[in-house]
C-alpha positions, -999 to +999 in steps of 0.1 A: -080+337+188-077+315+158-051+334+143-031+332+179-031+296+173-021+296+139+008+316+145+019+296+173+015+263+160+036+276+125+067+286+151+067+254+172+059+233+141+082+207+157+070+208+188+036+204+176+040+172+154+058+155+184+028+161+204+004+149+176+022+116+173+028+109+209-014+115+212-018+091+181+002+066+203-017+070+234-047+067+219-039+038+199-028+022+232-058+038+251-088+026+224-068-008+204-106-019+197-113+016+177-084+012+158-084-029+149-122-020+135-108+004+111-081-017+101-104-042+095-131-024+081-101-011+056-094-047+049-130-058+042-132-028+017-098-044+003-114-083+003-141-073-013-125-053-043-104-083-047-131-109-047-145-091-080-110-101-093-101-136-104-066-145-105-054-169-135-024-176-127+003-201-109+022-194-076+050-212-096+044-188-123+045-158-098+082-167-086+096-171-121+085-138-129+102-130-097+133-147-103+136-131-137+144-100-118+173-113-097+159-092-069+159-059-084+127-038-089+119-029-127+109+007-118+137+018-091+164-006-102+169-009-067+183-043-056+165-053-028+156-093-028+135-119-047+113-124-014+105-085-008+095-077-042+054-079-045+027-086-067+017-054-084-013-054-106-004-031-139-043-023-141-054-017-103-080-040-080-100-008-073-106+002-111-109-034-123-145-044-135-162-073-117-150-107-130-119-095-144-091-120-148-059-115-143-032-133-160+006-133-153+008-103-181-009-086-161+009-082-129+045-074-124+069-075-092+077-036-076+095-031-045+074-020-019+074+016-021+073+015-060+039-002-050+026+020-030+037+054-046+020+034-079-012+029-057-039+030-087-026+045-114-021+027-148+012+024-158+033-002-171 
């Protein structure tokens, strides 16, 4: 039996992911309590790594290193706006010790996806 279903989930691959995400959707709209308590339990886990954190810096100092950019992201070269780039910490929240401060050395403006495909690596 389990190798009926394989096979026919494998040919209608397609078919199959539409009817996973139209689920996903229906259930979000079905259970919205369920899924704002994993956001926010996500969140908390998220506040909490960054209260270890202390950040020395200046907004002021934050959008110079912006400007310095002219809106185009250091990794991708990828023009795409002083007010979408965002604050990427070169050594990651999660591996950071508690008390660490962070200076403005020690962040650097990414597009969004650089950010996220950087997620907690170390790189600089």
């Amino acid at each position: 039996m389990n190798e009926y279903r394989r096979n026919y989930y494998h040919k209608n691959i397609d078919k199959m992911r539409v009817h996973k995400k139209n689920y996903e959707i229906k259930y979000t709209k079905l259970h919205p309590e369920k899924i704002r308590k994993k956001r926010h339990r996500a969140n908390l886990k998220r506040r909490a790594s960054e209260n270890k954190i202390i950040h020395a810096f200046a907004y002021d100092e934050w959008v110079a290193k912006k400007n310095v950019t002219n809106g185009i992201c250091p990794k991708c070269n990828t023009f795409i706006g002083t007010e979408k780039l965002t604050l990427d910490h070169i050594f990651p929240v999660s591996k950071a010790e508690e008390g660490r401060i962070y200076t403005i050395d020690d962040v650097q403006p990414l597009c969004k996806s650089c950010n996220l495909i950087k997620n907690n690596k170390i790189e600089k």
